[in-house]
Z-matrix of the N, CA and C atoms (Angstrom, degrees):
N
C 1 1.448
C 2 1.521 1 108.51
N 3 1.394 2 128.29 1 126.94
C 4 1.256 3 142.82 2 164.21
C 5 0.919 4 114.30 3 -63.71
N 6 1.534 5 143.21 4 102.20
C 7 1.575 6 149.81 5 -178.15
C 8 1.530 7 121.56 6 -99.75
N 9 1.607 8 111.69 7 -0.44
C 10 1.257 9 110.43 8 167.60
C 11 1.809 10 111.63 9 -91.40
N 12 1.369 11 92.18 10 156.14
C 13 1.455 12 102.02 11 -171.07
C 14 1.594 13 103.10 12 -90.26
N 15 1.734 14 116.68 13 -9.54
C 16 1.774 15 122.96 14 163.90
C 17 1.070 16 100.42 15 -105.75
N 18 1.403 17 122.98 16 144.03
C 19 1.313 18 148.69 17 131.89
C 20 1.409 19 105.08 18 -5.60
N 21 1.375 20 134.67 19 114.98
C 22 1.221 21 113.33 20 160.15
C 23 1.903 22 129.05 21 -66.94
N 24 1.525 23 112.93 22 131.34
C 25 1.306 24 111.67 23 -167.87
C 26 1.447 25 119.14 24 -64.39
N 27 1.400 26 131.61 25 107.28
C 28 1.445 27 127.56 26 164.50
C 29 1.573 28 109.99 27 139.30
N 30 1.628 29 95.26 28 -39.63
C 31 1.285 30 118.00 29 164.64
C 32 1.957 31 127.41 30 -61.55
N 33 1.091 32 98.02 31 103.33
C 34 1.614 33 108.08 32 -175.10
C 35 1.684 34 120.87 33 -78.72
N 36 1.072 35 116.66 34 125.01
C 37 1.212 36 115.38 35 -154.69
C 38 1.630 37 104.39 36 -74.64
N 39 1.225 38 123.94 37 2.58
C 40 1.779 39 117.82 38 173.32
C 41 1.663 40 85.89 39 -92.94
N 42 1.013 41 156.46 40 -22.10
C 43 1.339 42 150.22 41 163.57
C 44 1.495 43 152.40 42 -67.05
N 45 1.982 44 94.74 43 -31.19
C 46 0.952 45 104.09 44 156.69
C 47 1.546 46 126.95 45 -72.54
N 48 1.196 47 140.83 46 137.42
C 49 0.934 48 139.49 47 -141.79
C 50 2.450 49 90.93 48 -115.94
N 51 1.383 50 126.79 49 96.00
C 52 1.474 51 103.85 50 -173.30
C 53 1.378 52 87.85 51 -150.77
N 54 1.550 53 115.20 52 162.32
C 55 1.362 54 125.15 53 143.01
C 56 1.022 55 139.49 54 -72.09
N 57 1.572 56 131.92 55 -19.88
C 58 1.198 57 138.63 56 -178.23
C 59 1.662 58 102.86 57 -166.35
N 60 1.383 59 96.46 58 158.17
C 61 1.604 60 108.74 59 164.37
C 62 1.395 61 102.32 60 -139.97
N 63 1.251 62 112.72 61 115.26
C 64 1.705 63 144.13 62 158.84
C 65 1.137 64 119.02 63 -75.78
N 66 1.034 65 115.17 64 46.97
C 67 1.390 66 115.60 65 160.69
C 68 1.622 67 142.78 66 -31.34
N 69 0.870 68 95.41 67 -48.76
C 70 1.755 69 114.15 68 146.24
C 71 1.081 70 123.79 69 -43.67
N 72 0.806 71 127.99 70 -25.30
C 73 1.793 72 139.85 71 -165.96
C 74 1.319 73 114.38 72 -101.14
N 75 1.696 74 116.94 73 -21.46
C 76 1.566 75 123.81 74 178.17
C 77 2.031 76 108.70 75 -84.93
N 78 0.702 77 114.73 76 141.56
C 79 1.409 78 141.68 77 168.45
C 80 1.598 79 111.00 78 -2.35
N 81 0.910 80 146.40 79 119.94
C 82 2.105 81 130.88 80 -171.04
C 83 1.696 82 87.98 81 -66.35
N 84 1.291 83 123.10 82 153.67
C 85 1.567 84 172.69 83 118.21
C 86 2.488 85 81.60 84 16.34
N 87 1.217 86 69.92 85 -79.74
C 88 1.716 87 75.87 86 175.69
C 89 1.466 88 123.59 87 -33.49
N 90 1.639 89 99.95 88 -58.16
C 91 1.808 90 109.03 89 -164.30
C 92 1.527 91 86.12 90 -93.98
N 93 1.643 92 141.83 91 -19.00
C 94 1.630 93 108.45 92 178.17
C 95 1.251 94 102.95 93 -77.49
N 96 1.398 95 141.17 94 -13.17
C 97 1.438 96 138.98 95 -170.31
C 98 1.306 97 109.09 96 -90.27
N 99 1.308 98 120.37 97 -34.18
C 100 1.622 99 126.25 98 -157.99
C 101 1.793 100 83.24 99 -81.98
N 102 1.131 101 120.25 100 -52.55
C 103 1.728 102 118.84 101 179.32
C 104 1.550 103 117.02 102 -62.19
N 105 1.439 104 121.52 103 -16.23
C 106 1.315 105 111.23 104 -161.10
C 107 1.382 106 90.77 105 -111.35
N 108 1.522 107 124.15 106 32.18
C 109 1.557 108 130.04 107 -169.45
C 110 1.725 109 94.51 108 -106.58
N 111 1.483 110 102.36 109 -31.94
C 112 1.617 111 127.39 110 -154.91
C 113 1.084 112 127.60 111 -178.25
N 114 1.326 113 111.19 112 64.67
C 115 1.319 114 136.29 113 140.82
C 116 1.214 115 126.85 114 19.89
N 117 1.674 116 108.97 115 -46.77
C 118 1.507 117 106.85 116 179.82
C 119 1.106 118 119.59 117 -87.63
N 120 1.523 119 111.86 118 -1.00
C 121 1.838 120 113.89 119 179.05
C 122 1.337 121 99.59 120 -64.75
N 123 1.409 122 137.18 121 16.90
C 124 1.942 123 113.59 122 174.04
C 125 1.159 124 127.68 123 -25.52
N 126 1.279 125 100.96 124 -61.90
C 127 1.694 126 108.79 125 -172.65
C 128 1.624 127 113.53 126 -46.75
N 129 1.184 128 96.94 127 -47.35
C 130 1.477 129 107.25 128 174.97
C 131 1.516 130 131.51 129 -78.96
N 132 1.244 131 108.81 130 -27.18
C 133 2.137 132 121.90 131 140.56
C 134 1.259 133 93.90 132 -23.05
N 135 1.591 134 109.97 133 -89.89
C 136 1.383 135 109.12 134 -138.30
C 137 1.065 136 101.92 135 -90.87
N 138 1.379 137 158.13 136 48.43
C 139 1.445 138 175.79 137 117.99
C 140 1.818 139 79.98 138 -65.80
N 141 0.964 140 130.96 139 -93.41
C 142 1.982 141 135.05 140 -165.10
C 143 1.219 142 95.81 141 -65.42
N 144 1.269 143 147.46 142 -54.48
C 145 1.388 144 100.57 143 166.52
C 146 1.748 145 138.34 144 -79.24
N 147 1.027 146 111.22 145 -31.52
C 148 1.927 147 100.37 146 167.69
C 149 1.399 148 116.22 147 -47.90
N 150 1.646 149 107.29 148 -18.06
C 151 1.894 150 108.43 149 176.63
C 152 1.541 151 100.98 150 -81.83
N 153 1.535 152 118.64 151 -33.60
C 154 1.330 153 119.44 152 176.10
C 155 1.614 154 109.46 153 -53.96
N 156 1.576 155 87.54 154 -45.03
C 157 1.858 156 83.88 155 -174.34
C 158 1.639 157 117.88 156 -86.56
N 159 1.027 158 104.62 157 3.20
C 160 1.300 159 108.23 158 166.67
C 161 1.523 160 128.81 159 -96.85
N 162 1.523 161 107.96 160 -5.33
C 163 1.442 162 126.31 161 151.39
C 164 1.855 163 123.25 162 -97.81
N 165 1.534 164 98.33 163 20.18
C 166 1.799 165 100.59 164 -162.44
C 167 1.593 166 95.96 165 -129.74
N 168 1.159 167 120.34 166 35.27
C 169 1.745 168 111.58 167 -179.66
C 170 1.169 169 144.50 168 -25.66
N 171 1.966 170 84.06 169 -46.00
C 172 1.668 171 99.06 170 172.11
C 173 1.560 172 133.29 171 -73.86
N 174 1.072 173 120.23 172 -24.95
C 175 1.540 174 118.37 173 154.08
C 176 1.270 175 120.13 174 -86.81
N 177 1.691 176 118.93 175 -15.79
C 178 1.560 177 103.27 176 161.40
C 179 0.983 178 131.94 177 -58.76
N 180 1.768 179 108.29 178 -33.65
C 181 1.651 180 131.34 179 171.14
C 182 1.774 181 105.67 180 -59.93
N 183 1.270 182 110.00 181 -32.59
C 184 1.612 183 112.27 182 -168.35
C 185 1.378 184 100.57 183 -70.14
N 186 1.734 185 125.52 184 -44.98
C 187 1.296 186 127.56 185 -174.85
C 188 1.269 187 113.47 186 -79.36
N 189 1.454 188 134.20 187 -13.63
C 190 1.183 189 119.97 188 169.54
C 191 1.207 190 128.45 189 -110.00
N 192 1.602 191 105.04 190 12.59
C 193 1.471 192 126.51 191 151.39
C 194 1.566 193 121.12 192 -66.58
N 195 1.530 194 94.95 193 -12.65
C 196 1.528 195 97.15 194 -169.34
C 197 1.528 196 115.53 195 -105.41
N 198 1.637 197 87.15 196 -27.37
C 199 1.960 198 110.33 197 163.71
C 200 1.445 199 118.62 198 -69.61
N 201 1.294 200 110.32 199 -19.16
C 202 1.622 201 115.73 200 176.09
C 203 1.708 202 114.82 201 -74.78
N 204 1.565 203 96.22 202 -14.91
C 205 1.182 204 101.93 203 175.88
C 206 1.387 205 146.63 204 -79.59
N 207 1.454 206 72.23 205 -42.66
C 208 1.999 207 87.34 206 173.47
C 209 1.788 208 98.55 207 178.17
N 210 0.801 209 106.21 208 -176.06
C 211 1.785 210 113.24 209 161.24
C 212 1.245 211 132.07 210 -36.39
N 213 1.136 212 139.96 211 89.68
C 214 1.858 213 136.22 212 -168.06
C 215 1.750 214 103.17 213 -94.30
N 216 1.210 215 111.32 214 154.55
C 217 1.318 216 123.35 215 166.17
C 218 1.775 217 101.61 216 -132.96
N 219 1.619 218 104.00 217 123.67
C 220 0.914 219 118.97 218 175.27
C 221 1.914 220 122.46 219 -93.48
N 222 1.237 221 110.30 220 109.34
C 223 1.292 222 118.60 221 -158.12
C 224 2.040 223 99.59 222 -99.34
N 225 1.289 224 105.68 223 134.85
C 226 1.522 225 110.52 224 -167.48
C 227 1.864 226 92.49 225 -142.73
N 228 1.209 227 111.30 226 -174.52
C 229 1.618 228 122.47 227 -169.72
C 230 1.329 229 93.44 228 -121.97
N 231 1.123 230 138.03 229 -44.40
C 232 1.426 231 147.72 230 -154.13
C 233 1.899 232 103.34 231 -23.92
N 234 1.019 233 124.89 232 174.03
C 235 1.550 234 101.22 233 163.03
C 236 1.367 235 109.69 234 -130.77
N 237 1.745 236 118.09 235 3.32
C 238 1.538 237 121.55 236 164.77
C 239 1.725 238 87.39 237 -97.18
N 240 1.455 239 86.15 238 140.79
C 241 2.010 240 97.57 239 167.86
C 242 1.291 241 120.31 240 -98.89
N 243 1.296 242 109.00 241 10.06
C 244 1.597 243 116.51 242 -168.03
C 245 1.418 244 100.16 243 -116.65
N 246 1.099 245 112.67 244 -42.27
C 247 1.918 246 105.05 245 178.59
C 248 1.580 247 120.24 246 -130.23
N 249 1.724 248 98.21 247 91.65
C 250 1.580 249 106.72 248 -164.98
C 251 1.962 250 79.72 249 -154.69
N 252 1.717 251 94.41 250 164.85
C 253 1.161 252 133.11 251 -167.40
C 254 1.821 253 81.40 252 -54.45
N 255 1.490 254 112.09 253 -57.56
C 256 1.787 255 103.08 254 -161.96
C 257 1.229 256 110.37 255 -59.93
N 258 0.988 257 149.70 256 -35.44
C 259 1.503 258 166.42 257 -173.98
C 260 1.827 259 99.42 258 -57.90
N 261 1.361 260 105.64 259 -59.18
C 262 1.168 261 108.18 260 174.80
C 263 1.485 262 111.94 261 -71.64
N 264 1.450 263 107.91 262 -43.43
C 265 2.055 264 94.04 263 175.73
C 266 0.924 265 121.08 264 -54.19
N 267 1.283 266 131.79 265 -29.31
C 268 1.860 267 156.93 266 -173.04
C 269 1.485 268 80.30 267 -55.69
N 270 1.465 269 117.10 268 -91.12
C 271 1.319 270 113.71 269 -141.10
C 272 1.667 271 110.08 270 -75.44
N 273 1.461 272 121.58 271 11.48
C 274 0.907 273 141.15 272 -166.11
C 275 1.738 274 108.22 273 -91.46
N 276 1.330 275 105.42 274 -60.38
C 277 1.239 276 147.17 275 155.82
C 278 2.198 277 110.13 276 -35.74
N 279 0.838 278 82.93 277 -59.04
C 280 1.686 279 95.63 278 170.81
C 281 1.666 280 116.71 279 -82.50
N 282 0.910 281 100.47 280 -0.88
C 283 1.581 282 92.25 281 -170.59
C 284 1.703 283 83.12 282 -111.09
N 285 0.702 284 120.60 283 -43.87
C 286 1.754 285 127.26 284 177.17
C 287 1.807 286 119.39 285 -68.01
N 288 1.142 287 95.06 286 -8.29
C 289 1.438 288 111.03 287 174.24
C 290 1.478 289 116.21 288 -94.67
N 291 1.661 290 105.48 289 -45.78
C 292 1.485 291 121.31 290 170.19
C 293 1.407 292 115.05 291 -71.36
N 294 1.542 293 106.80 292 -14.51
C 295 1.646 294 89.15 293 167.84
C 296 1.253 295 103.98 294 -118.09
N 297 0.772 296 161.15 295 3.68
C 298 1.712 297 146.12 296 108.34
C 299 1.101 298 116.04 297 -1.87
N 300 1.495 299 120.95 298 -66.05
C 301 1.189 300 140.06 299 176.28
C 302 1.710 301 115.51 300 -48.27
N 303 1.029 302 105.44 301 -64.52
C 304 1.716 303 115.19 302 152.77
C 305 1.272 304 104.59 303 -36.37
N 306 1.368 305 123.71 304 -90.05
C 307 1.458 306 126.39 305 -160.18
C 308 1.903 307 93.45 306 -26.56
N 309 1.121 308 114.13 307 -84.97
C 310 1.337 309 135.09 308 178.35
C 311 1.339 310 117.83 309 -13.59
N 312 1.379 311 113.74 310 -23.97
C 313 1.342 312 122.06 311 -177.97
C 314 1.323 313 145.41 312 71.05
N 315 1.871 314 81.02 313 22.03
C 316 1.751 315 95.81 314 -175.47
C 317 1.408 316 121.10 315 -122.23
């Protein structure tokens, strides 16, 4: 699944190899810019975005329609792999799964 809300640059879309792009699901225009000013605000990323995603249901519902399925790999441009929007959807994504799972009673 493609989790950026750009196109990744260089990358041709008969090449990339995905099931979907969720666009919706990547970071608002505002919070990818305000982070890509300074890098070291992480902590504070994913504080504004999990509030993003906690106002964005409908593509959260889309991505964990896709986690219900089997194994997803979440594909992003970023060029650190440790502090980007996917990193945070990941654990975002799992924590919403585990309480599902809860709810469910199992």
């Amino acid at each position: 699944l493609l989790v950026d809300r750009l196109w990744p640059r260089g990358v041709s879309k008969a090449t990339l190899r995905l099931d979907d792009w969720i666009k919706e699901v990547a970071p608002s225009n505002d919070l990818r810019h305000w982070f890509h000013v300074d890098p070291v605000r992480g902590g504070e990323f994913r504080v504004r975005y999990v509030s993003e995603l906690n106002h964005n249901s409908e593509p959260v519902a889309h991505c964990l329609v896709w986690c219900a399925k089997g194994p997803v790999t979440l594909l992003f441009a970023a060029h650190d792999s440790e502090h980007n929007n996917a990193v945070v959807l990941r654990d975002y994504l799992i924590a919403c799964q585990i309480k599902e799972h809860r709810k469910d009673g199992n």
